[in-house]
DOMARNU-781622 format. One record per atom (N, C-alpha, C): x, y, z. Coordinates in steps of 0.001 Angstrom, whole numbers, padded with zeros to 6 digits, always signed. Atoms other than C-alpha are relative to their C-alpha. Layout:
# residues N
XYZ;...
This chain:
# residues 360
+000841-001186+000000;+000000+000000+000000;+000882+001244+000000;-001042-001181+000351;+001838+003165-001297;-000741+001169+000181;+000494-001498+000143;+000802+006432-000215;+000148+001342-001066;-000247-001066+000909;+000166+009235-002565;+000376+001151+000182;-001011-002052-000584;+002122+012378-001041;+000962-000680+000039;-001222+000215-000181;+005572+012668-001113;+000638-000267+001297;-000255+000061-001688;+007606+011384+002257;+000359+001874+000687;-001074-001307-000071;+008819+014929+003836;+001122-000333+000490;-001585+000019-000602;+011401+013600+005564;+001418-000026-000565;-001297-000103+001125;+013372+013427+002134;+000267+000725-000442;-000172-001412+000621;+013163+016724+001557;+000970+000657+000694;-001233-000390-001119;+016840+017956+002641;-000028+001494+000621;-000042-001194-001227;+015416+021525+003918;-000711-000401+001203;+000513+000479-001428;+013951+019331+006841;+001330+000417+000678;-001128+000481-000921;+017464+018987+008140;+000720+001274-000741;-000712-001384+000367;+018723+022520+006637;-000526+001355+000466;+000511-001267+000044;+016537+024998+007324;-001822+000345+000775;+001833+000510-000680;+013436+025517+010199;-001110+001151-000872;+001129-000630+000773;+012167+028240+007658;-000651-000904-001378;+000484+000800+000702;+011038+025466+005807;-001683-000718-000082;+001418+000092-000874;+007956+025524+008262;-001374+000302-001037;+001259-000340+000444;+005699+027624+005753;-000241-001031-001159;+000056+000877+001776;+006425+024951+002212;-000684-000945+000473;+000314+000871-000198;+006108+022216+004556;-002330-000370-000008;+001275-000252-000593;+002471+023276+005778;-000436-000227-001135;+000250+000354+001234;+001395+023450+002217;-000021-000717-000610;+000021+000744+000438;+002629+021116+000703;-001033-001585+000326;+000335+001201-000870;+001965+018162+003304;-001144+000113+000802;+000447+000478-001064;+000517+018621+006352;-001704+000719-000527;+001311-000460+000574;-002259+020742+004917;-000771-000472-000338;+000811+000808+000798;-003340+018466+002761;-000640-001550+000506;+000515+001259-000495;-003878+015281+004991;-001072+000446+001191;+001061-000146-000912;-006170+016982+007333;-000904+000034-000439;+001158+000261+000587;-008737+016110+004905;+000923-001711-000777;-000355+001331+000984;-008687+012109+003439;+000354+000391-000979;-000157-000436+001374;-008040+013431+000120;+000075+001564-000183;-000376-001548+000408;-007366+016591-001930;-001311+000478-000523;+000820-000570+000665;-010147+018871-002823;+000020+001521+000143;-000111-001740-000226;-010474+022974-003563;-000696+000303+001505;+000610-000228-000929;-012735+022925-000910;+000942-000204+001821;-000962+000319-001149;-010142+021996+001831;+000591+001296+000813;-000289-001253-000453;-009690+024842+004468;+001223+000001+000245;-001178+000547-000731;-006739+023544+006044;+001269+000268-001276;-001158-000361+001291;-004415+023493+002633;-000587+000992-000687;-000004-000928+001204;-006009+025721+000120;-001004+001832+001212;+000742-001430-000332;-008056+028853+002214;+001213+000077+001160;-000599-000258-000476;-005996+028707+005319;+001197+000842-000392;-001506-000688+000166;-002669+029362+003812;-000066+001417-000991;-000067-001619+000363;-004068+032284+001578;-000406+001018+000528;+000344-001149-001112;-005161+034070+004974;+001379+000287+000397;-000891+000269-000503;-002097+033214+006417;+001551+000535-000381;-000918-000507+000099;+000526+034113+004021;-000256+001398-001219;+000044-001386+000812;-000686+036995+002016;+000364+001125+000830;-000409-001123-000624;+000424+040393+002512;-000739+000871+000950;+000670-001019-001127;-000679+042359+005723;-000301+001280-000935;+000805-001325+000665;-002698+045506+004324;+000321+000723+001255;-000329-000833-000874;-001473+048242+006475;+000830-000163+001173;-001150+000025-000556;+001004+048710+009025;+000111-001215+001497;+000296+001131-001433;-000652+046351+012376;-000681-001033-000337;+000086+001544-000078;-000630+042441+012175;-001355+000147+001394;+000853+000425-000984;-004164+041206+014057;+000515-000779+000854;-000671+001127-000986;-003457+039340+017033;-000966-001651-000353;+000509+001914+000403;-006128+036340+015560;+001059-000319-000662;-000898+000088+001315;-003878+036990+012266;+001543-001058+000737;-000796+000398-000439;-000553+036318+014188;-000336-001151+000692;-000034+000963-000530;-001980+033813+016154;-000230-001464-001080;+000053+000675+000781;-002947+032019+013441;+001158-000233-000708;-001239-000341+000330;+000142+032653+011793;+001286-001201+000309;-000710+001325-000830;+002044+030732+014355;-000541-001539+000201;+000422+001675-000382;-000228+027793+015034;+000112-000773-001090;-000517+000929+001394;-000143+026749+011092;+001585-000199+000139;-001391+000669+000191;+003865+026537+011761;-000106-000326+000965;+000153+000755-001189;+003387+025197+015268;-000561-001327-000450;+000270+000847+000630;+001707+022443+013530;+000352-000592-000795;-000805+000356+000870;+003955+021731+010694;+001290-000476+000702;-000595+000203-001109;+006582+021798+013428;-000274-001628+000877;+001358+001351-001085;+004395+019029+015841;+000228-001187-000969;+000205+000874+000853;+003782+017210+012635;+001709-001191-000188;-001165+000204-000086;+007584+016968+011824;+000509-001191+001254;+000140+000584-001351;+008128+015736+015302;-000057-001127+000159;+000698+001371-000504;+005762+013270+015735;+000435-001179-001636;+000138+001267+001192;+006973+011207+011885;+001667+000151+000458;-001485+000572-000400;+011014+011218+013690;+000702+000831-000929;-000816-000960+000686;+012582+014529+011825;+001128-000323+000348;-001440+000074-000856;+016377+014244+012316;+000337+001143+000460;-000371-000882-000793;+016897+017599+013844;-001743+000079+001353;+001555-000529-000696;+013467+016999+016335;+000531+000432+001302;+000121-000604-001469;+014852+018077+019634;+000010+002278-000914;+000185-001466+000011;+015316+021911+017293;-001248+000102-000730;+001112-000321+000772;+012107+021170+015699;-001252-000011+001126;+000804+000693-001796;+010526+019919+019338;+000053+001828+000489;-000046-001536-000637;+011544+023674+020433;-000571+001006-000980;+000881-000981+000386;+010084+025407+017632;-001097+000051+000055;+001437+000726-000206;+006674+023738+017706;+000135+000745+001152;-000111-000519-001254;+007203+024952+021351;-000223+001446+000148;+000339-000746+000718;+007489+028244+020419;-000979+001069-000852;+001109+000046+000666;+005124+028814+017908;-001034+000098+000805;+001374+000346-000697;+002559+027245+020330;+000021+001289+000595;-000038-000965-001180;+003158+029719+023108;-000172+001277-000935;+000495-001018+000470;+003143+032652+020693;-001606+000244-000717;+001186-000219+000215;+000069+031651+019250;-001146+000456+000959;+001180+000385-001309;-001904+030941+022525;+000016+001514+000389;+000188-001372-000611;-000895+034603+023428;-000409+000412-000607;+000940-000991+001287;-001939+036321+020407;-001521-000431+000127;+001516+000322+000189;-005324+034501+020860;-000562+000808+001108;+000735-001022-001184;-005598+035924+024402;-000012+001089+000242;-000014-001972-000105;-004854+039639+023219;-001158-000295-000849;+001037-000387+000580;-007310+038807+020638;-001470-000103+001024;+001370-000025-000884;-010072+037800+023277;-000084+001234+001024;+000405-001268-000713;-008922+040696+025656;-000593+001273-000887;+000849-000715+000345;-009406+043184+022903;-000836+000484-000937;+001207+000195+000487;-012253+042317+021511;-000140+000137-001462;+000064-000131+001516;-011577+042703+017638;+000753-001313-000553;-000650+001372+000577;-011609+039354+016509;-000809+000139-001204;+001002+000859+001632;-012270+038228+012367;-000279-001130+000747;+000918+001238+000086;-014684+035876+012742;+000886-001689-000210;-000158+000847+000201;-013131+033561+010515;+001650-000478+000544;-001853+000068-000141;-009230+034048+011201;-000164-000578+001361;+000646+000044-001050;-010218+033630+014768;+000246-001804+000626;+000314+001655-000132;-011840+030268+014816;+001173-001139-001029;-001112+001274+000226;-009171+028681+012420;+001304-000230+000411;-001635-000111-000954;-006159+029627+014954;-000453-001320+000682;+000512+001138-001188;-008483+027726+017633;-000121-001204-000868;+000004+001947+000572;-009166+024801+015287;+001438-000092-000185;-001211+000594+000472;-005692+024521+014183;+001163+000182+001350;-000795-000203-001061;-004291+025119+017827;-000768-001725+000384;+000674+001978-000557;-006827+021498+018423;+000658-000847-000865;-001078+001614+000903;-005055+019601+015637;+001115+000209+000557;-001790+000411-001014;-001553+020501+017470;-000582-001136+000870;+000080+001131-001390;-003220+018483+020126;-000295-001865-000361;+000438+001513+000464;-004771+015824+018038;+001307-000566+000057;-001232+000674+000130;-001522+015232+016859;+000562-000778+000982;-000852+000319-000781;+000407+015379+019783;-001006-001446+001147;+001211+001088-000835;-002271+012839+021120;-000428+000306+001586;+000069+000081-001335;-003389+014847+024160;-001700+000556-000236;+001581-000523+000254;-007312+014873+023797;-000911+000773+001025;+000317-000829-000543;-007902+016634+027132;+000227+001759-000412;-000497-001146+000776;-006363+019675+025435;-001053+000146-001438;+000622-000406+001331;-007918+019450+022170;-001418+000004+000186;+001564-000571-000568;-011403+018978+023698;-000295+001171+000761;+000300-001133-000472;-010622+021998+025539;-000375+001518-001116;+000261-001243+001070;-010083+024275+022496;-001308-000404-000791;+001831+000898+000754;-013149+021701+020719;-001522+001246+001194;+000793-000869-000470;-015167+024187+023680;+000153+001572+000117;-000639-001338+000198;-013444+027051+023619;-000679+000791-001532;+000496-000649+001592;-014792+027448+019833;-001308+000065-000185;+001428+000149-000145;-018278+026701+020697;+000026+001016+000892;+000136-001326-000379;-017865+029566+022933;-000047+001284-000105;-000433-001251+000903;-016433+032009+020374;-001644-000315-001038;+000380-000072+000902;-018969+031105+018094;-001536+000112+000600;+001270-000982+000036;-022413+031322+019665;-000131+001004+000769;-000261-001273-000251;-021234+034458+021269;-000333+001095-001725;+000375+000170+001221;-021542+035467+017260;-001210-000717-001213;+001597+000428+000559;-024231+033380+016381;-000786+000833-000842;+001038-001019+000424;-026974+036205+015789;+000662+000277-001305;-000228-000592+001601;-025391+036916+012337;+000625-000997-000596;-000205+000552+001191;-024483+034185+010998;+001272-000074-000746;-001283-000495+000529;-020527+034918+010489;+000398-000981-001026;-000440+001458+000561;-020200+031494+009058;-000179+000293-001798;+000708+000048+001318;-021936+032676+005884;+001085+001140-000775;-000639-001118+000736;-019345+035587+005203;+000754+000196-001173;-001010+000748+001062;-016814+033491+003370;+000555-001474+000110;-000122+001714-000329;-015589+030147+002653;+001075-000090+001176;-000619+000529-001328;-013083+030119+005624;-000503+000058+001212;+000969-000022-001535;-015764+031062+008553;-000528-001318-000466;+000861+001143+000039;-018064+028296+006634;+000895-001043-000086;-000629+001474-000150;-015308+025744+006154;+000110-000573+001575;-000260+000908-000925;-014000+025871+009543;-000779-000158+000783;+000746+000291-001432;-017273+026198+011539;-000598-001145-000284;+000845+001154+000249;-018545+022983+009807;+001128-001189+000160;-001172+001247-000645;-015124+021117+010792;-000112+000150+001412;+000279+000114-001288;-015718+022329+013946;-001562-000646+000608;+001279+000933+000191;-019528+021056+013831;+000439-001740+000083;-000231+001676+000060;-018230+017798+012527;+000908-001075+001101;-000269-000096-000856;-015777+017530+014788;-000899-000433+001496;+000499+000256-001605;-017677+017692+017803;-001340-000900+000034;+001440+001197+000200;-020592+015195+016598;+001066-001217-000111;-000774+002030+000219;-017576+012124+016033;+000640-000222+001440;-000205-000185-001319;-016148+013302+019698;-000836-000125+000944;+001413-000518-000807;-019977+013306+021112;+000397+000648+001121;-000464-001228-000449;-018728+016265+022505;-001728+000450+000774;+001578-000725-000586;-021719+017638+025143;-000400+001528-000387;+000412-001370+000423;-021405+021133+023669;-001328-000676-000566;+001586+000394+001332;-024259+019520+021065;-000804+000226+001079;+001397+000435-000941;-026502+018788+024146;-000745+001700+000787;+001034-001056-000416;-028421+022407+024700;-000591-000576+001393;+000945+000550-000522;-029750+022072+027736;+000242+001294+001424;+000042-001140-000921;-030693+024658+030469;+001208-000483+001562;-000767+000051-001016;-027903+024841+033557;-000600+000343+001251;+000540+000374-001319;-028436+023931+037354;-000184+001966+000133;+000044-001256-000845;-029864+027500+038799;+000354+001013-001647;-000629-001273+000755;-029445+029470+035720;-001727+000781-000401;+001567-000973-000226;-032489+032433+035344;+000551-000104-001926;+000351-000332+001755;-034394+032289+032073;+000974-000440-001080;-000770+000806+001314;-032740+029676+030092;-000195-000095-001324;+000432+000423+001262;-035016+029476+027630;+000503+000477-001394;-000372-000615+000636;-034367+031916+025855;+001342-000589-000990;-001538+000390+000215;-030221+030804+025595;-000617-001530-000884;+000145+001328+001133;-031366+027252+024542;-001025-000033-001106;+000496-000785+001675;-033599+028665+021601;+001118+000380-000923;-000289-000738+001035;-031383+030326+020449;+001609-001196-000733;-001190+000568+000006;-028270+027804+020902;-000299-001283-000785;+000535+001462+000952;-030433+024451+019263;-000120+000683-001076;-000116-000528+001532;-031105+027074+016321;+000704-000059-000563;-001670-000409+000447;-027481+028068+015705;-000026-001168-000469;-000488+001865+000297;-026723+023781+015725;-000769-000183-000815;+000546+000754+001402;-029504+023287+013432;+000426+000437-001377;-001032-000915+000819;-027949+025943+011324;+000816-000108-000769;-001225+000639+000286;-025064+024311+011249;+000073-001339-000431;+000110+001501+000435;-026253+020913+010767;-001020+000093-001665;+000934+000300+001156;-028589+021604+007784;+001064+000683-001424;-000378-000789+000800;-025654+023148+005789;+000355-001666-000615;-000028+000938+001261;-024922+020551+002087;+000972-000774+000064;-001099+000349+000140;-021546+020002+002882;+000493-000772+001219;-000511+001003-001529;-021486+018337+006670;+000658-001053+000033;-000675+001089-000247;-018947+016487+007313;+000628-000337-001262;-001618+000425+000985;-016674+016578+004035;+001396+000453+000513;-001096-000748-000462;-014095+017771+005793;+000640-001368+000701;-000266+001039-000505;-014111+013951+007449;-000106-000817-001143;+000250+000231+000532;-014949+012829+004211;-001672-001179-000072;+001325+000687-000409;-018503+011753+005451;-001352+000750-000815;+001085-000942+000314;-021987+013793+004330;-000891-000761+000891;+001123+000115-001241;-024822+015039+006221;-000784-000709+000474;+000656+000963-000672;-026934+012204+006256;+000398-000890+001429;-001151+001162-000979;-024014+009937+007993;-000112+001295+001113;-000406-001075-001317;-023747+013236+010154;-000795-000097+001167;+000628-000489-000515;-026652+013594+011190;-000788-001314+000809;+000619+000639-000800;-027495+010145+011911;+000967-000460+001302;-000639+000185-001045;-024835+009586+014203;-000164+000843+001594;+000351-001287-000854;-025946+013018+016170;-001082-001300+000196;+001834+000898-000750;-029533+010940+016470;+000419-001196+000775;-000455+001580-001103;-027427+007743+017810;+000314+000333+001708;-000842-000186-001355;-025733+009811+020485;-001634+000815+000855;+001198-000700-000990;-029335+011603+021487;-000416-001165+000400;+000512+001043-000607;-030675+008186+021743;+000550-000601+001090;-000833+000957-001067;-027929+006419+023752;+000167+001339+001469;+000076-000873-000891;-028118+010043+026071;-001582-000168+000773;+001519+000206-000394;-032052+008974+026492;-000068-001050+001054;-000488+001830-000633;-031126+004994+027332;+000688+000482+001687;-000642-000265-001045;-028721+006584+029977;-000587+000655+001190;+000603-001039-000917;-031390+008714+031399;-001580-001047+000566;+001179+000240+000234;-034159+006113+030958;-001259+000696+000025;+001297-000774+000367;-036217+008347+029214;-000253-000264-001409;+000638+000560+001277;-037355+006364+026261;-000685-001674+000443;+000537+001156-000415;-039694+003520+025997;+000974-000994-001308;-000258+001613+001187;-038763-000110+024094;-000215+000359-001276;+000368+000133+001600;-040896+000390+021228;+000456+001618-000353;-000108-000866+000966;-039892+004252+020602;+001256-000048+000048;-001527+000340+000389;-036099+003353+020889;+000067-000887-001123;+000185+001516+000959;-036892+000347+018323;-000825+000799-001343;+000521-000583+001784;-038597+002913+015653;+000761+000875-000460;-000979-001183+000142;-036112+005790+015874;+000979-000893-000416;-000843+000983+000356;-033604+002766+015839;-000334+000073-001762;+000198+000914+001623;-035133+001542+012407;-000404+001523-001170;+000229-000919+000490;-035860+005000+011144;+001648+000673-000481;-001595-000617+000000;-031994+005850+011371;+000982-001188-000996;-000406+000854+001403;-031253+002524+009218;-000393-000279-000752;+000147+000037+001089;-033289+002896+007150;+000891+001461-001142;-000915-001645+000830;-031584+006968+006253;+001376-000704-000272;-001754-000524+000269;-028183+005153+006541;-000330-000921-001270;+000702+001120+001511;-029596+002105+003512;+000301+000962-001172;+000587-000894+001043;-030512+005171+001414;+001884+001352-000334;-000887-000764+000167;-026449+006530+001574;+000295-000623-000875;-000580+000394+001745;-024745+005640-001922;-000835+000502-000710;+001337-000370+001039;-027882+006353-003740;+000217+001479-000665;-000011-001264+000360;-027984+008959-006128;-000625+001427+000990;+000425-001295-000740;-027995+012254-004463;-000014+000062+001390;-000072+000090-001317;-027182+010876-001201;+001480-000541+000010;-000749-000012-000720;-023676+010613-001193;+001196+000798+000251;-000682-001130-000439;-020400+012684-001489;-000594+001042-000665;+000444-001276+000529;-021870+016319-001649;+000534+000871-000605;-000227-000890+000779;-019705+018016-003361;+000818-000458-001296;-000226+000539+001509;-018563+017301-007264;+001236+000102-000260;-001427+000500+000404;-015393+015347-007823;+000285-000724-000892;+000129+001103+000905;-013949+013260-010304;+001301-000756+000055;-000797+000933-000175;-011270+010659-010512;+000100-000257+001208;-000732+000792-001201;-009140+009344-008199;-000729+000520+001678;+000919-000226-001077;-010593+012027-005733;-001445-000439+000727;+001200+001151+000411;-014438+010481-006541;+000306-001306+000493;-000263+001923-000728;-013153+006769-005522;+000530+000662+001177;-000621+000019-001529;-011568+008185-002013;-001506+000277+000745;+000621-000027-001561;-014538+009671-001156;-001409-000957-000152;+001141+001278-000309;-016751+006884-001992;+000495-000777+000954;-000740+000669-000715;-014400+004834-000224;-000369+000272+001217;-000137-000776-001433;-014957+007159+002910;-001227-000465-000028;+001656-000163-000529;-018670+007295+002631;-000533-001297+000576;+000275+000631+000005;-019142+003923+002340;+000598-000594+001420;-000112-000031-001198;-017074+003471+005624;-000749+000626+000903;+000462-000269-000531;-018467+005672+007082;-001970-000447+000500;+001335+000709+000008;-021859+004252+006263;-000345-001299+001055;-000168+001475-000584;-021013+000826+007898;+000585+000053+001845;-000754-000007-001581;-019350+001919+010929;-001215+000903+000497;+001722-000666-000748;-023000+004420+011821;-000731-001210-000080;+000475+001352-000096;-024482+000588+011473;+000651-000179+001351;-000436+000250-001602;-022217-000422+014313;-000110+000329+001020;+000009-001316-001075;-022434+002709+016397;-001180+000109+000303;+001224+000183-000576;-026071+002330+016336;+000179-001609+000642;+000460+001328-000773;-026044-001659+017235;+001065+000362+001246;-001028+000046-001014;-023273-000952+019966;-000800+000855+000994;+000111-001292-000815;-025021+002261+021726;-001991-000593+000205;+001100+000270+000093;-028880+000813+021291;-000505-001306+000325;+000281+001093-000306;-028572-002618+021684;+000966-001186+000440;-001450+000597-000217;-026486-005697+022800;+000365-000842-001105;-000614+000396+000949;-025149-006739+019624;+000293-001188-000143;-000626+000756-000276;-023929-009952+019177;+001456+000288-001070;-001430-000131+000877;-020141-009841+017321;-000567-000755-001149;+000131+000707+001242;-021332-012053+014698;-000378+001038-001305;+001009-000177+000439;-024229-009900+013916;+000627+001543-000847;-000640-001466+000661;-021584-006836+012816;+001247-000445-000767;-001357+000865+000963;-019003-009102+010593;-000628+000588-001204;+000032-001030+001057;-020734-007572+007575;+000162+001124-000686;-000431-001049-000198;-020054-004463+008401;+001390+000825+000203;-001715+000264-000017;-016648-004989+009793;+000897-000069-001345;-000565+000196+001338;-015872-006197+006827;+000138+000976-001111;+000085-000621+001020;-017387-003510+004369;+001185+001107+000055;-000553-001430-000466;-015657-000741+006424;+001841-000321-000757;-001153+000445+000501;-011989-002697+005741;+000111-000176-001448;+000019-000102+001391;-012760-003407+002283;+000238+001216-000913;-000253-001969+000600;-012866+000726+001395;+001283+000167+000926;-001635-000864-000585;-009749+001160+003912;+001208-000736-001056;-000780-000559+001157;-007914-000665+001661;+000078-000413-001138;+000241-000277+001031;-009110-000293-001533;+000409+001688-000037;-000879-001724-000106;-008040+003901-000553;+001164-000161+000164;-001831+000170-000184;-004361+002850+000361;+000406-000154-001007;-000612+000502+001048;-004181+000808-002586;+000053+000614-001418;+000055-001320+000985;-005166+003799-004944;+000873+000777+000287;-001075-000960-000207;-002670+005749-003291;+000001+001047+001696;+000008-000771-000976;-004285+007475-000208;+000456-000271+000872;-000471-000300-001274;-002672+008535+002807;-000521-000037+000973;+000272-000935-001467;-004665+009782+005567;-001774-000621-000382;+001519-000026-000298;-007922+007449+006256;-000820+001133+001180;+000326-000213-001406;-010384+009041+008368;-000123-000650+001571;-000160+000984-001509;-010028+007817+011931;-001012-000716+000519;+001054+000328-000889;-013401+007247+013283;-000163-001426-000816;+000739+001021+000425;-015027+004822+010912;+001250-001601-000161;-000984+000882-000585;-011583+002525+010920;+000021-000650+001283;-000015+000748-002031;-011528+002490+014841;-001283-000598+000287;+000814+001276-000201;-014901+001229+014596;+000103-001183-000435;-000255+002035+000259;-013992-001650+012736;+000753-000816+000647;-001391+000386-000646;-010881-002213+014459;-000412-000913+001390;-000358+000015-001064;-012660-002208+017702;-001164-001252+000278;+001401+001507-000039;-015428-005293+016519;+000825-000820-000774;-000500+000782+000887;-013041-006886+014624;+000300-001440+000808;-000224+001946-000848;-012826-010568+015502;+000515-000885-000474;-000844+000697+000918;-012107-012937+012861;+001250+000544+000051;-001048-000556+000245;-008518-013153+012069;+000600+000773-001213;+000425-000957+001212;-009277-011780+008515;+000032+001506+000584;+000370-000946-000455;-010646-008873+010066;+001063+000611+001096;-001107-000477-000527;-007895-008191+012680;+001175+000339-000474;-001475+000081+000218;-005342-008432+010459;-000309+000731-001411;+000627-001218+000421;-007265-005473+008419;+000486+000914+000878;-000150-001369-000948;-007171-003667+011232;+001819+000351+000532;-002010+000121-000215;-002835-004578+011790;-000085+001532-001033;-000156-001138+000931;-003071-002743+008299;-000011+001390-000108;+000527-001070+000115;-004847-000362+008578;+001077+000980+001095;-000666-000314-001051;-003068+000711+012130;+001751+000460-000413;-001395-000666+000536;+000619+000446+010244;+000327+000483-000843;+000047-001715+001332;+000180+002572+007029;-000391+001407+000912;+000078-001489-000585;-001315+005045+009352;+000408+000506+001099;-000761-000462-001014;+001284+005229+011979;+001411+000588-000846;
């Protein structure tokens, strides 16, 4: 299984030169924070033309700068974590970077002139340092931190201004529905006066955000898969509360497989218009993703038996690698780790070996 990006580590300004930070970002790391390449990709193609175009007038924003730094704080990180040969001076710039970003974010919150969009893609791209660095208490912190910036803003809608507010508030959306992140869960706080109001306005915003065309390409998933997984995690939040009966857990159940049946189908699956090689990745994705919201409902709704998800298991591995073997790099994580984590047969485990050492 041969990946289709170039290695960076063969590129001899790794080991010559740490201003190598802005090519790298671009080139590489940019581009795997989406399964595949598409214009639509905030992370490689909008990010970096906020990022490195020319300042208009004489004072750098403090989002601007913060952003600034966290895209090479991240290229940095990245470096790092695949065994650079200079990583203890690449370990200190990442270092660096971070800390200058994190400050620039907190002049931008003290005074109060934040872009919208510049803003929120420091904070998302200050949470992939963390993904990376694999510390998910951290990255779920900034995962709330952005739900804080953003329905503070709400009332207008910033998302709609340009494609980098709408890219990254729908990675941040998506995001926090594969994390079942409790931001989603609206719900009035112990002792708080006149909630209502706040959770009107805060389930609006989310529906907002959930009814936009493109949900969840950014994981290479669409909104259906999005949205039924959101309905898995309200259900299994019901189960926990016992506040659902048998039979209306058992129709919502069958109402949610029948929407996921109806993914491939014309007009139900990747939403936005690709062709080649790109077109087969993100069928590849969808169709994972399709199979692993099968699991995630029998796992969270009912007691499963292992047998009864070997079809599924299976489909999900079959698209992981049939995408390697075309060339891709960078599956999405979720719908893999579900297979991985029902996998039983030794067929099926030794999918999941695969899968696990191309993408380490």
């Amino acid at each position: 299984m041969t990946a289709g990006f170039a290695d960076p580590l063969q590129d001899e300004l790794v080991t010559e030169s740490l201003d190598f930070l802005p090519s790298h970002y671009v080139n590489h790391v940019g581009r795997i924070l989406m399964p595949f390449e598409h214009e639509r990709n905030p992370w490689q193609n909008t990010i970096p033309q906020v990022v490195f175009q020319p300042i208009t007038g004489s004072i750098q924003s403090a989002e601007h700068s913060s952003l600034y730094n966290a895209v090479l704080a991240l290229a940095a990180t990245y470096l790092v974590q695949k065994g650079v040969p200079n990583k203890e001076e690449m370990q200190a710039k990442a270092s660096t970077h971070y800390g200058i970003a994190t400050n620039e974010l907190v002049k931008s919150i003290q005074t109060g002139n934040r872009d919208y969009g510049t803003f929120l893609a420091a904070v998302m791209t200050m949470m992939m340092i963390e993904v990376f660095r694999g510390q998910s208490g951290s990255w779920r912190t900034h995962l709330h931190g952005a739900w804080d910036f953003i329905r503070t803003r709400g009332s207008t809608e910033p998302w709609n201004s340009d494609r980098l507010s709408m890219g990254l508030t729908h990675a941040w959306y998506t995001s926090a529905i594969i994390c079942d992140s409790n931001v989603l869960c609206v719900e009035p706080a112990p002792n708080e006066a006149q909630p209502e109001a706040r959770v009107r306005f805060e389930q609006a915003l989310l529906r907002g955000m959930a009814d936009c065309v493109v949900l969840g390409f950014t994981l290479g998933a669409n909104p259906t898969i999005m949205k039924c997984i959101t309905e898995i995690q309200r259900l299994k939040r019901l189960l926990q509360t016992n506040a659902i009966t048998v039979e209306d857990l058992e129709q919502k159940s069958e109402d949610i497989r029948c929407r996921l049946n109806e993914v491939g189908s014309p007009g139900n699956g990747w939403p936005l218009p690709t062709t080649g090689l790109t077109e087969k990745f993100a069928k590849h994705h969808i169709n994972a993703f399709k199979h692993a919201a099968f699991i995630y409902l029998a796992r969270e709704t009912q007691d499963a038996a292992p047998y009864m998800l070997e079809t599924h298991v299976a489909e999900i591995f079959r698209n992981v690698d049939a995408y390697f073997e075309a060339g891709g790099e960078n599956f999405a994580v979720w719908p893999a780790f579900i297979g991985a984590a029902e996998a039983c047969s030794e067929s099926h485990k030794a999918a999941a070996r695969r899968w696990l050492e191309v993408s380490s």
